[in-house]
Chimera marker file (.cmm) of the C-alpha trace (Angstrom):
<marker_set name="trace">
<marker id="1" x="26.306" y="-16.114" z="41.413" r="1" g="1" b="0" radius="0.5"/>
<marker id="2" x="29.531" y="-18.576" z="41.850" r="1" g="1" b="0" radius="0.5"/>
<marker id="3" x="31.004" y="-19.895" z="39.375" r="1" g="1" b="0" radius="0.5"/>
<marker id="4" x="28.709" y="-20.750" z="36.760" r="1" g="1" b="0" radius="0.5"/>
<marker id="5" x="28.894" y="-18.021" z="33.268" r="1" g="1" b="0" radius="0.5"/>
<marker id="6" x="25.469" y="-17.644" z="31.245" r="1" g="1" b="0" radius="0.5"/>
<marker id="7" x="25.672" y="-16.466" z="28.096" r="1" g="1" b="0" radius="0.5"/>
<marker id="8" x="23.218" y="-16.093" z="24.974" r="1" g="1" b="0" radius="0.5"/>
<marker id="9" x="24.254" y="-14.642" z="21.964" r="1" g="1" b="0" radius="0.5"/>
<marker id="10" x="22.209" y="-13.801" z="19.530" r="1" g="1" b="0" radius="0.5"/>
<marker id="11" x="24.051" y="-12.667" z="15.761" r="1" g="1" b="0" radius="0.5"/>
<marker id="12" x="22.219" y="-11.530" z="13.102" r="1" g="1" b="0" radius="0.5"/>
<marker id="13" x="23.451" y="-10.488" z="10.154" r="1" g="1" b="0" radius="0.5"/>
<marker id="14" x="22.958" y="-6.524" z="10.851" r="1" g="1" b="0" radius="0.5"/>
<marker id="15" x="22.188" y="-4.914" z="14.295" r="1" g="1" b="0" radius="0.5"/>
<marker id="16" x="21.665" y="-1.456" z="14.736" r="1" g="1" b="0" radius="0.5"/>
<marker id="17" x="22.647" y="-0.189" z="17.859" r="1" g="1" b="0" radius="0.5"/>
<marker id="18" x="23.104" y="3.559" z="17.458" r="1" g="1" b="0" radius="0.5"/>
<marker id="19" x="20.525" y="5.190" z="18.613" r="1" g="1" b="0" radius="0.5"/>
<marker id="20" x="20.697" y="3.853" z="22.002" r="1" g="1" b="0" radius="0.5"/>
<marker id="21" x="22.784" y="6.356" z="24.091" r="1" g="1" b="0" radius="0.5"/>
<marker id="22" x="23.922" y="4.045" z="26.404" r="1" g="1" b="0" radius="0.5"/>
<marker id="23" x="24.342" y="1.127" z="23.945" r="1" g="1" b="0" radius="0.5"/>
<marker id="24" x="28.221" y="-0.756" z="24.598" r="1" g="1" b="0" radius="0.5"/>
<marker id="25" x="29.878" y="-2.648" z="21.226" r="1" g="1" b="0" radius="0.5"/>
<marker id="26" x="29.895" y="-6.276" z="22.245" r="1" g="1" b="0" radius="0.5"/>
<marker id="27" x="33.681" y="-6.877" z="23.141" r="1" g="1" b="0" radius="0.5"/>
<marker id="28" x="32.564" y="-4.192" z="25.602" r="1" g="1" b="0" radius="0.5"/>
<marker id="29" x="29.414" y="-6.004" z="27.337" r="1" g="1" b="0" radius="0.5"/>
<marker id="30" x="31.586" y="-9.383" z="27.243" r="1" g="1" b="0" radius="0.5"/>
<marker id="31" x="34.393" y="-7.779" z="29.337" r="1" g="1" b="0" radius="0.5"/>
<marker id="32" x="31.591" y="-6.098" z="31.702" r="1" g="1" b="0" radius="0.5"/>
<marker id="33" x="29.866" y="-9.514" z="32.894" r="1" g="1" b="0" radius="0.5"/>
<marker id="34" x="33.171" y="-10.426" z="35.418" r="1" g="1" b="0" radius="0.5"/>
<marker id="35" x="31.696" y="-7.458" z="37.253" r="1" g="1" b="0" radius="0.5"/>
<marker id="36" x="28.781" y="-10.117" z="38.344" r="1" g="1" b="0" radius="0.5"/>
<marker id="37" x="30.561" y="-13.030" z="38.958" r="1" g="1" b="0" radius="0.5"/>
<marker id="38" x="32.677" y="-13.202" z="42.537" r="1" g="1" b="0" radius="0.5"/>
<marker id="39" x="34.460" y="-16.550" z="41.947" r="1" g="1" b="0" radius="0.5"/>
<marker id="40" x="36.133" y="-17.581" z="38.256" r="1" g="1" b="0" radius="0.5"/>
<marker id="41" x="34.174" y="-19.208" z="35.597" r="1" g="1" b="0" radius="0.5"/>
<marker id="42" x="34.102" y="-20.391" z="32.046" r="1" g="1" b="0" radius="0.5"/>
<marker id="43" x="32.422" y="-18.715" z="29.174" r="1" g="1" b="0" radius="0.5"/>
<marker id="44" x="31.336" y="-20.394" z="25.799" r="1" g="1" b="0" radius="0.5"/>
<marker id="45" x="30.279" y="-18.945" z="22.990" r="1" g="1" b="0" radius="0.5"/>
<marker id="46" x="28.946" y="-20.842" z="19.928" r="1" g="1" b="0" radius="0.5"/>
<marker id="47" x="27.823" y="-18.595" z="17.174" r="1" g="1" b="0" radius="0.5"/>
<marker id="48" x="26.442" y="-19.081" z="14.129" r="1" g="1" b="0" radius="0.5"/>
<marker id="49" x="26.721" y="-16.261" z="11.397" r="1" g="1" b="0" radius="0.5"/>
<marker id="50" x="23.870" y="-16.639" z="8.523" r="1" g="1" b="0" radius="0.5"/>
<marker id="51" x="26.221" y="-15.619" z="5.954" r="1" g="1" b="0" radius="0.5"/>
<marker id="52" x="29.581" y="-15.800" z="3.766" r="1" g="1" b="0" radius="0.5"/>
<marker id="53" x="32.363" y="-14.197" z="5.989" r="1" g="1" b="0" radius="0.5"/>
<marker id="54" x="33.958" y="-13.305" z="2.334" r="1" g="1" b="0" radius="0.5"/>
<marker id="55" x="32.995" y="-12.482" z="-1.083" r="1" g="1" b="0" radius="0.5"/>
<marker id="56" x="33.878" y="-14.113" z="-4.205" r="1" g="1" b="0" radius="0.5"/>
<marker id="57" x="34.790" y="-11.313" z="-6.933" r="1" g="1" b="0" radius="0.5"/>
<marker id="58" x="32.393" y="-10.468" z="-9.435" r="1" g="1" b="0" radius="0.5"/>
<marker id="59" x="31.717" y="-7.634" z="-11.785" r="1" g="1" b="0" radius="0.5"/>
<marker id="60" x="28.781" y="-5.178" z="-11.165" r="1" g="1" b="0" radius="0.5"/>
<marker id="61" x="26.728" y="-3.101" z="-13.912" r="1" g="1" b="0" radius="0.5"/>
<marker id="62" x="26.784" y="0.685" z="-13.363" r="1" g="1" b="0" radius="0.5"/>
<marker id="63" x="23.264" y="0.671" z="-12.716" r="1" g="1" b="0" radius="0.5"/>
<marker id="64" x="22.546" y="2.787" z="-9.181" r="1" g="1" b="0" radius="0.5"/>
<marker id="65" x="20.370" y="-0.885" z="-7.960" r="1" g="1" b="0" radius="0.5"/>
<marker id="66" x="23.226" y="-3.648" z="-8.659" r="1" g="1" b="0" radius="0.5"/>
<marker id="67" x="26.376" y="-1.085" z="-6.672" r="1" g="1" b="0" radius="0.5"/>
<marker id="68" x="24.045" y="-0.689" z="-3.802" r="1" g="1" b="0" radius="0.5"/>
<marker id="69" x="23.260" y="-4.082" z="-3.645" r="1" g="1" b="0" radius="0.5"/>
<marker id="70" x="27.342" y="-5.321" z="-3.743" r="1" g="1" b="0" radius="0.5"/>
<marker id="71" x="27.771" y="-2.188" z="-1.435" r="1" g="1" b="0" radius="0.5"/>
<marker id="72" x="25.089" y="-3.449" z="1.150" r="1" g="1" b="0" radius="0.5"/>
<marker id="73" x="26.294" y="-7.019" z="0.978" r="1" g="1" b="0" radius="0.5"/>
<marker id="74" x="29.708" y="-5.961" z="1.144" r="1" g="1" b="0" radius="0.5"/>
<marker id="75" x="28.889" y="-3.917" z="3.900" r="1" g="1" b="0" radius="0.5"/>
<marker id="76" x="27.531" y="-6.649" z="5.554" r="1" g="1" b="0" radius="0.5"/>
<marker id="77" x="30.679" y="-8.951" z="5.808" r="1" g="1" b="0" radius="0.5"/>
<marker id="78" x="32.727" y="-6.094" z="7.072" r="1" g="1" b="0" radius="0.5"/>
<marker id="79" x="30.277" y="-5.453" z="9.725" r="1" g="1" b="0" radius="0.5"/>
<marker id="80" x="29.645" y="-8.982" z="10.496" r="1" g="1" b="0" radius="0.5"/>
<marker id="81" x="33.786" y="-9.557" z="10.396" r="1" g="1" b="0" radius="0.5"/>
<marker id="82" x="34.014" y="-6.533" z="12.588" r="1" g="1" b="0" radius="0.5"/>
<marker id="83" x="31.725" y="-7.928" z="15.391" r="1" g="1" b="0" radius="0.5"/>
<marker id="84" x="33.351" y="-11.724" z="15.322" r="1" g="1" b="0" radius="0.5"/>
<marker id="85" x="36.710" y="-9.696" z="15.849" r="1" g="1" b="0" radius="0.5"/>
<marker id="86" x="35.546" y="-7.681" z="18.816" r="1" g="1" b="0" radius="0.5"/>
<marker id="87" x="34.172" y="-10.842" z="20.575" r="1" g="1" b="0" radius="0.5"/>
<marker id="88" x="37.494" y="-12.311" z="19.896" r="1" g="1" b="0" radius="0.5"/>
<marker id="89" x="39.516" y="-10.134" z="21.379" r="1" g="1" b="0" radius="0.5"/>
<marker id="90" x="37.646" y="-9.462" z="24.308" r="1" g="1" b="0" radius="0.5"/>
<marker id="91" x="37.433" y="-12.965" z="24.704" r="1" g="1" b="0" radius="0.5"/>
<marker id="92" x="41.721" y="-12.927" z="24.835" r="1" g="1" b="0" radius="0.5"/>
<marker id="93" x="41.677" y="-10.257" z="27.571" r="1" g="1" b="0" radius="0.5"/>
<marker id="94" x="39.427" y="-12.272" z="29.605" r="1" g="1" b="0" radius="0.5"/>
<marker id="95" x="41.146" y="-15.713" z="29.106" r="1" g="1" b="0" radius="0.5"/>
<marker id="96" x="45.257" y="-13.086" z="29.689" r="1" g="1" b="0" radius="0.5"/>
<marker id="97" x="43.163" y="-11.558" z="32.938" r="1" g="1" b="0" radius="0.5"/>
<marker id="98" x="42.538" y="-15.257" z="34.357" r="1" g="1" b="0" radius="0.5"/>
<marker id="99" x="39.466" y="-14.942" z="35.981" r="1" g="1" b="0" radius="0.5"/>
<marker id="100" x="37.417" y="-16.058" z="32.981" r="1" g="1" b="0" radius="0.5"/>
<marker id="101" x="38.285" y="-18.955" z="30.676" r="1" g="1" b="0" radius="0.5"/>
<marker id="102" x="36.376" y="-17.671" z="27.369" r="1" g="1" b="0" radius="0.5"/>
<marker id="103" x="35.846" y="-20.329" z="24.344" r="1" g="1" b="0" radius="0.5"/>
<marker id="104" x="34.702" y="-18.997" z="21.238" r="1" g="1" b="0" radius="0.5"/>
<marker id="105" x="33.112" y="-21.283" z="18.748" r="1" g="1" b="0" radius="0.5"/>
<marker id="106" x="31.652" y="-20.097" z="15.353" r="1" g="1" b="0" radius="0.5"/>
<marker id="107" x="30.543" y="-21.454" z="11.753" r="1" g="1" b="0" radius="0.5"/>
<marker id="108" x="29.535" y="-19.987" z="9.012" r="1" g="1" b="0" radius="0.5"/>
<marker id="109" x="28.240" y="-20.594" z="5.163" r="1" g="1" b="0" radius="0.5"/>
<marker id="110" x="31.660" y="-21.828" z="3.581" r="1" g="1" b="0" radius="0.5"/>
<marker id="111" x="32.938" y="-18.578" z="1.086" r="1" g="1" b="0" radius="0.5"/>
<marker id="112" x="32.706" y="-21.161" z="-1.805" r="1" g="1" b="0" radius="0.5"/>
<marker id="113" x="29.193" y="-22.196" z="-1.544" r="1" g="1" b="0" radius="0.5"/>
<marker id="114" x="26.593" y="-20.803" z="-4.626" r="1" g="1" b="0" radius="0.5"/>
<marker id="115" x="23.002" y="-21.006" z="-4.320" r="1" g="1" b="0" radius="0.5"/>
<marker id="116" x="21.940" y="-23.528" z="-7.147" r="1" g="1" b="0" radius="0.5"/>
<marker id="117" x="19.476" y="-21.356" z="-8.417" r="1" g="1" b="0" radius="0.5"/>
<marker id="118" x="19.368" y="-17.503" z="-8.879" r="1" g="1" b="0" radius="0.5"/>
<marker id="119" x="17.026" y="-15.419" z="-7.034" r="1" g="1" b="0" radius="0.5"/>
<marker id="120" x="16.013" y="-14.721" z="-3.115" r="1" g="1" b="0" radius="0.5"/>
<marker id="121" x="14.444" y="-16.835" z="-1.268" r="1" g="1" b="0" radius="0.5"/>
<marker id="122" x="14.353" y="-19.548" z="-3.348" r="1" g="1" b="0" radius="0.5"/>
<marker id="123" x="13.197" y="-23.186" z="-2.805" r="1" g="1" b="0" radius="0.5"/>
<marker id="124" x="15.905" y="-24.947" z="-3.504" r="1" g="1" b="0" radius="0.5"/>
<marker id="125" x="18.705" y="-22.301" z="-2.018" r="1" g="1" b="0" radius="0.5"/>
<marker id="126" x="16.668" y="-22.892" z="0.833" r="1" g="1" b="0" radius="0.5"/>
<marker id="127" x="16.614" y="-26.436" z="0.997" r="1" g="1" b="0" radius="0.5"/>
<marker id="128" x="20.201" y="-26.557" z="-0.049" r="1" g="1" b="0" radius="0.5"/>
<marker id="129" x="21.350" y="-24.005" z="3.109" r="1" g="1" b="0" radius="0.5"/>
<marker id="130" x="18.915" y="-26.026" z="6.032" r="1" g="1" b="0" radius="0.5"/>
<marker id="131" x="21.079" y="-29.196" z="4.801" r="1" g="1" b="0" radius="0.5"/>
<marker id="132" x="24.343" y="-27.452" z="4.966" r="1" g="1" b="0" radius="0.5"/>
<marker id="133" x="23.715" y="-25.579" z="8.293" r="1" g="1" b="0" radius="0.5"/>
<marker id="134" x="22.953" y="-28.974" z="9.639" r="1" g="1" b="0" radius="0.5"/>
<marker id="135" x="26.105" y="-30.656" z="8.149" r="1" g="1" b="0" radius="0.5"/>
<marker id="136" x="28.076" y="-27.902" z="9.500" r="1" g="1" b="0" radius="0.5"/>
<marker id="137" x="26.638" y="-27.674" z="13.257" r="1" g="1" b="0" radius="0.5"/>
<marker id="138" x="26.850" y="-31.594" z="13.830" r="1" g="1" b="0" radius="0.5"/>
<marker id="139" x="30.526" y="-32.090" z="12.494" r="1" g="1" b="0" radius="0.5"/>
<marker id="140" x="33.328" y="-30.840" z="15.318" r="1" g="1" b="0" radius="0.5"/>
<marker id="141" x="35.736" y="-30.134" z="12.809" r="1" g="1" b="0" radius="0.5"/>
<marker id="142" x="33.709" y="-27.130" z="11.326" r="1" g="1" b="0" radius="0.5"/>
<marker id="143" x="33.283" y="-24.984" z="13.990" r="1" g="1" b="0" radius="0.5"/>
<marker id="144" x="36.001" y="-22.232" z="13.259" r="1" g="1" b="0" radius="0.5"/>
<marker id="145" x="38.462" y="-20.967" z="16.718" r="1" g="1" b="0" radius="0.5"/>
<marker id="146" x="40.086" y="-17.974" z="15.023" r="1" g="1" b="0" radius="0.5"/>
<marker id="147" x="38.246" y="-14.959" z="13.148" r="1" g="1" b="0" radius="0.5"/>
<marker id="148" x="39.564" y="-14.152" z="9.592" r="1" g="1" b="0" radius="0.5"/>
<marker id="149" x="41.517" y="-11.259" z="9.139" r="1" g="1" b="0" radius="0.5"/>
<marker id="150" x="39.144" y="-8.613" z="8.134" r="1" g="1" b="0" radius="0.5"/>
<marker id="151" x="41.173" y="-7.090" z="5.409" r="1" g="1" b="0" radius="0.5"/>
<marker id="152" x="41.891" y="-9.930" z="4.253" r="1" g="1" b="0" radius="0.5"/>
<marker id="153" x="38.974" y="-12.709" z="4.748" r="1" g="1" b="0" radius="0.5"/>
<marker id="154" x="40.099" y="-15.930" z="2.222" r="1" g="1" b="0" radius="0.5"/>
<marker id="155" x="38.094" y="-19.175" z="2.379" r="1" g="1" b="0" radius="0.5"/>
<marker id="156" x="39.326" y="-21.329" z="5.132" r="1" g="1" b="0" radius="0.5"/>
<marker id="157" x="41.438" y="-19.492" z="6.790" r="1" g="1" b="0" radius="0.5"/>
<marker id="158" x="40.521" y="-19.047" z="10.466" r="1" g="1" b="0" radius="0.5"/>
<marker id="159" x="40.464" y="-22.967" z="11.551" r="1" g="1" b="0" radius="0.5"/>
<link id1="1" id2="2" r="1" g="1" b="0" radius="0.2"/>
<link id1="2" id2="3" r="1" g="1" b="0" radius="0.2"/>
<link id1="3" id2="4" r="1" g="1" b="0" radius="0.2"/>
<link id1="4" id2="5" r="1" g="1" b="0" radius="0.2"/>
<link id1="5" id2="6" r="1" g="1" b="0" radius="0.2"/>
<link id1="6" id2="7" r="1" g="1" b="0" radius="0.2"/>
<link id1="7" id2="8" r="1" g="1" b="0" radius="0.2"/>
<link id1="8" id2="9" r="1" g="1" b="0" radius="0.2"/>
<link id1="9" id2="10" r="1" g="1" b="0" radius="0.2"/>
<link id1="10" id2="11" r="1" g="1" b="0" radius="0.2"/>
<link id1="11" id2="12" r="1" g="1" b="0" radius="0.2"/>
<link id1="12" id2="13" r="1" g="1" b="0" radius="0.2"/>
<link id1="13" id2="14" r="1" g="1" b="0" radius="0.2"/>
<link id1="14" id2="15" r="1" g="1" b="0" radius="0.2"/>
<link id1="15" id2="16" r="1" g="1" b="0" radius="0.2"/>
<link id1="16" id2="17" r="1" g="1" b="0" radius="0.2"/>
<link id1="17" id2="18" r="1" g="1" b="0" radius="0.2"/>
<link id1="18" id2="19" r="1" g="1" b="0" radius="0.2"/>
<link id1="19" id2="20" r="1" g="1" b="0" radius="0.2"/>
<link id1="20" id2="21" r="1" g="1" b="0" radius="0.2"/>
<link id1="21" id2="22" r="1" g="1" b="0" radius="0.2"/>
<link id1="22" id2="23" r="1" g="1" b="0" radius="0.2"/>
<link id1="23" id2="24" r="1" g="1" b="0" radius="0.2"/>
<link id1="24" id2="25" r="1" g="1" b="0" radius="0.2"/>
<link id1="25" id2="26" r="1" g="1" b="0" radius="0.2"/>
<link id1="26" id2="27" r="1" g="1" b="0" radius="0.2"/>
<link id1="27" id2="28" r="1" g="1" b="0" radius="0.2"/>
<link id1="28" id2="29" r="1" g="1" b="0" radius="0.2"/>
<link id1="29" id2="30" r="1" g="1" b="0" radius="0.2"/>
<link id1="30" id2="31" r="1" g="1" b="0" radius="0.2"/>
<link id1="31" id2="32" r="1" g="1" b="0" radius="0.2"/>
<link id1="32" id2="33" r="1" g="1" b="0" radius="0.2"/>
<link id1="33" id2="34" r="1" g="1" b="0" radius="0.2"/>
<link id1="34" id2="35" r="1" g="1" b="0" radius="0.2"/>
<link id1="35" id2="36" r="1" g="1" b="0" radius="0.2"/>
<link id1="36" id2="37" r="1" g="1" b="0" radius="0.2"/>
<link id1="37" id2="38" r="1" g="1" b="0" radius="0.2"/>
<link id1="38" id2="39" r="1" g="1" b="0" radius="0.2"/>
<link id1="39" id2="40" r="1" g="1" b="0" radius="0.2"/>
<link id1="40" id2="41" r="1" g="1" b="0" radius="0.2"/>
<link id1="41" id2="42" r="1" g="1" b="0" radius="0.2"/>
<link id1="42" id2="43" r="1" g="1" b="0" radius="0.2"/>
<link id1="43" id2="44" r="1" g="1" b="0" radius="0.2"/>
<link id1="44" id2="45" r="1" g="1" b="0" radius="0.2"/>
<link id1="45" id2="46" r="1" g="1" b="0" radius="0.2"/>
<link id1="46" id2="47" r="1" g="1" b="0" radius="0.2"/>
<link id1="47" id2="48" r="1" g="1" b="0" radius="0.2"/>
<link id1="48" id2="49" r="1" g="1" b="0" radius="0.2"/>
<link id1="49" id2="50" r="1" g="1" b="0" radius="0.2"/>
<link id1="50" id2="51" r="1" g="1" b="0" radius="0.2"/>
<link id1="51" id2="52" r="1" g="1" b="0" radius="0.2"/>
<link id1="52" id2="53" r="1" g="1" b="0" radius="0.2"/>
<link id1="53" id2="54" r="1" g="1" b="0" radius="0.2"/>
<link id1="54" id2="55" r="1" g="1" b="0" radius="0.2"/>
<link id1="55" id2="56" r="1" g="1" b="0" radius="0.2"/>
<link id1="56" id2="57" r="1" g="1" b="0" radius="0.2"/>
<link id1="57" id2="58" r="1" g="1" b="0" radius="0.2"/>
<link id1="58" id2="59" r="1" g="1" b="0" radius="0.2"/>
<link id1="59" id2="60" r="1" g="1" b="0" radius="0.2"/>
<link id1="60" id2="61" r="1" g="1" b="0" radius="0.2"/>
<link id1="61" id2="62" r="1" g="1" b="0" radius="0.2"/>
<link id1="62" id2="63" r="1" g="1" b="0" radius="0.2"/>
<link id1="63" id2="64" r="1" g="1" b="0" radius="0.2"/>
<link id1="64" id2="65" r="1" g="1" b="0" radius="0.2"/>
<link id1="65" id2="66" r="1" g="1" b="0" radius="0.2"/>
<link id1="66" id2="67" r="1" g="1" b="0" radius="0.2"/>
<link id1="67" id2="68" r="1" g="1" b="0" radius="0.2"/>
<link id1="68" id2="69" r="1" g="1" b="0" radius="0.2"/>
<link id1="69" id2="70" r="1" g="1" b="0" radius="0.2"/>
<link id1="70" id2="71" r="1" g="1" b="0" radius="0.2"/>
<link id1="71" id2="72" r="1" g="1" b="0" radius="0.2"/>
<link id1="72" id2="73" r="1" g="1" b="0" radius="0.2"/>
<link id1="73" id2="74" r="1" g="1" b="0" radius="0.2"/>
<link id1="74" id2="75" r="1" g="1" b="0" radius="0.2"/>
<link id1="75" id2="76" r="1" g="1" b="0" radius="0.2"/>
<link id1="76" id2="77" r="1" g="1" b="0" radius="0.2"/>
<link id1="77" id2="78" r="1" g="1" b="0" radius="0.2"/>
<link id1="78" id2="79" r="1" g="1" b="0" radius="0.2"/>
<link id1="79" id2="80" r="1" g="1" b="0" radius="0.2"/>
<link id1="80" id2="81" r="1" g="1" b="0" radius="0.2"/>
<link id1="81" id2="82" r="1" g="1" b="0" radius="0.2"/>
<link id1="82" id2="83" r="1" g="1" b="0" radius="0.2"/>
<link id1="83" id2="84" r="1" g="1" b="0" radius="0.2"/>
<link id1="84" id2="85" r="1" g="1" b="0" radius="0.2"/>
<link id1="85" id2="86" r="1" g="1" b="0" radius="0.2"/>
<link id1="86" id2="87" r="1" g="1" b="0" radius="0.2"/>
<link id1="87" id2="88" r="1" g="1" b="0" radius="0.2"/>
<link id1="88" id2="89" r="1" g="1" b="0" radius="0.2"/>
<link id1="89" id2="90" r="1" g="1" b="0" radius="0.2"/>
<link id1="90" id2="91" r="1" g="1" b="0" radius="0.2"/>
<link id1="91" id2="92" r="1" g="1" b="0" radius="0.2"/>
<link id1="92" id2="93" r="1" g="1" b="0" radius="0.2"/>
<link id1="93" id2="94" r="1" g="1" b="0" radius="0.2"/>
<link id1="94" id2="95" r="1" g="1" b="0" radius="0.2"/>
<link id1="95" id2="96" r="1" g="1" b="0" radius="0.2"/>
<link id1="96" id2="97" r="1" g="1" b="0" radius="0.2"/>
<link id1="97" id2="98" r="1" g="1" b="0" radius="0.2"/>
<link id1="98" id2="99" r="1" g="1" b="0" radius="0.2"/>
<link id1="99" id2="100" r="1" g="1" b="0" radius="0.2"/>
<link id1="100" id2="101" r="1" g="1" b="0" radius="0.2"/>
<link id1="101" id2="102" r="1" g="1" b="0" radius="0.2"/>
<link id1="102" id2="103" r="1" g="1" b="0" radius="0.2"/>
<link id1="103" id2="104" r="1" g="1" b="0" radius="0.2"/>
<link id1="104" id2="105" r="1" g="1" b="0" radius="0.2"/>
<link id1="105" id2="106" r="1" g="1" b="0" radius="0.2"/>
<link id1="106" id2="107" r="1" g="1" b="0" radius="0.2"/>
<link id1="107" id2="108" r="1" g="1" b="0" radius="0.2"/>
<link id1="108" id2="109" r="1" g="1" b="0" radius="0.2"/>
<link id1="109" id2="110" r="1" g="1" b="0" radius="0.2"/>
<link id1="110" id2="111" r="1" g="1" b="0" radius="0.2"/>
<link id1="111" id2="112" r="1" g="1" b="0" radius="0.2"/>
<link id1="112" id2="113" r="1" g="1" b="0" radius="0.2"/>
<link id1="113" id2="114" r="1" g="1" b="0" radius="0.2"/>
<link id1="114" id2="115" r="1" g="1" b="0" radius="0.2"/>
<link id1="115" id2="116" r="1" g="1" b="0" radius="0.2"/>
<link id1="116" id2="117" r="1" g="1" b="0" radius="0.2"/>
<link id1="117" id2="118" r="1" g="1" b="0" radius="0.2"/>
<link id1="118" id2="119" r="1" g="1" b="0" radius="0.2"/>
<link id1="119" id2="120" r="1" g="1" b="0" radius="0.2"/>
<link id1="120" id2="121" r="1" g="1" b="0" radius="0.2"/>
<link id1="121" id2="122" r="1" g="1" b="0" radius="0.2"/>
<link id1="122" id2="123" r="1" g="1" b="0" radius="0.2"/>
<link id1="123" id2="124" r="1" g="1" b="0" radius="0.2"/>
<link id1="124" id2="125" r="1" g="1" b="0" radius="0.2"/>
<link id1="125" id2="126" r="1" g="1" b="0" radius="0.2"/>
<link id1="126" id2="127" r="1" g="1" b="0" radius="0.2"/>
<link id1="127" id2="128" r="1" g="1" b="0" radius="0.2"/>
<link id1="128" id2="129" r="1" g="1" b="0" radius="0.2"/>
<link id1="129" id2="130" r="1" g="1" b="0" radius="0.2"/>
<link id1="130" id2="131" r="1" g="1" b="0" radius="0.2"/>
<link id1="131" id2="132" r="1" g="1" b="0" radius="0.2"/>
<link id1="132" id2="133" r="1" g="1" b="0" radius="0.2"/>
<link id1="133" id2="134" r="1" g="1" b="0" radius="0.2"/>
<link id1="134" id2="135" r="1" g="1" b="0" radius="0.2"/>
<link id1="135" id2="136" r="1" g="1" b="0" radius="0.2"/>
<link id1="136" id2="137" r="1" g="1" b="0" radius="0.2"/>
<link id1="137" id2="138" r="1" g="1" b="0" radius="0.2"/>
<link id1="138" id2="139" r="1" g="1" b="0" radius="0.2"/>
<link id1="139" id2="140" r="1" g="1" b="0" radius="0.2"/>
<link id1="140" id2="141" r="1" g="1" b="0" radius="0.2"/>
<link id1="141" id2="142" r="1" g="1" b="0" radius="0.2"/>
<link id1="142" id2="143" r="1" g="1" b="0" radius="0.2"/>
<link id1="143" id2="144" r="1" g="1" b="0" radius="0.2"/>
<link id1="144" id2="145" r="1" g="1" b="0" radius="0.2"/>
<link id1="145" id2="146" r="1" g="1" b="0" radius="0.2"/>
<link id1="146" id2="147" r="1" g="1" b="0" radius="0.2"/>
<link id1="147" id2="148" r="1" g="1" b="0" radius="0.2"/>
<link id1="148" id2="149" r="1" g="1" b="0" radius="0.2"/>
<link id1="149" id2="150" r="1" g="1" b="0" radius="0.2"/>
<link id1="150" id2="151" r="1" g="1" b="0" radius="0.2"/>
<link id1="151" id2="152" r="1" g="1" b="0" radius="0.2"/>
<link id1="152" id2="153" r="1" g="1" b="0" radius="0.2"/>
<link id1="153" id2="154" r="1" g="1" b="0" radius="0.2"/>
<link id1="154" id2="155" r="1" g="1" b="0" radius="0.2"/>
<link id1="155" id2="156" r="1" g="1" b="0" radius="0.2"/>
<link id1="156" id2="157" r="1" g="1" b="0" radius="0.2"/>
<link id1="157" id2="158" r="1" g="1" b="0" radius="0.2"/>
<link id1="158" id2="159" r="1" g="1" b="0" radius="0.2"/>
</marker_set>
């Protein structure tokens, strides 16, 4: 192939990869497609996460259900934080190695938005989300360039 870079990502909230032996964390598999490519080419990623990137503070009853619930969604963030890191970084090597120009795109649900009803799944948290998700993917300005600090994820900060 000569100079034209494929990509698909796919990003869901959770992936588990672990019990594939061979299985390579994804700022690995980015910096292992130059291997395929003999000429240089550009590389654009456009990701959107299906989730908060942080978490608004909030007091949980010491009931065993409501901490493994904050610990899953918690849990969630880090890991999803984690994985937008990884693909940023690799993403620098490639674009500091010069054979690959890599531009990484990503939105996700603002850390201030609240459902406007309680409950999962709901009709109008649904409703609500398909209009924001659309608001968000057609407006430039959204689309975030640098990954939050993972110890430190506040609203805004990455644009």
């Amino acid at each position: 192939m000569k100079g034209y870079g494929y990509a698909v990502l796919v990003f869901a909230d959770y992936v588990d990869e672990s019990d594939r032996p061979a299985c390579k964390s994804t700022g690995e598999g980015l910096l292992s497609i130059e291997q395929y490519f003999d000429s240089a080419f550009n590389v654009r990623f456009w990701i959107v996460v299906n989730n908060q990137l942080g978490t608004y503070r909030r007091t949980v009853q010491p009931a065993w259900p409501k901490l493994m619930t904050r610990s899953l969604e918690m849990a969630i963030r880090a890991s999803t934080l984690a994985s937008l890191k990884s693909i940023e970084l690799a993403a620098r090597l490639m674009n500091l190695q010069g054979r690959v120009k890599v531009e990484l795109r990503f939105i996700a649900i603002p850390d201030d938005w609240r459902p406007p009803v309680e409950g999962s799944f709901q009709k109008e948290t649904m409703e609500s989300l398909a209009e924001l998700g659309f608001e968000l993917g057609s407006d430039p300005s959204t689309w975030r360039t640098k990954v939050p600090n993972p110890e430190s994820p506040t609203p805004g900060n990455g644009r």
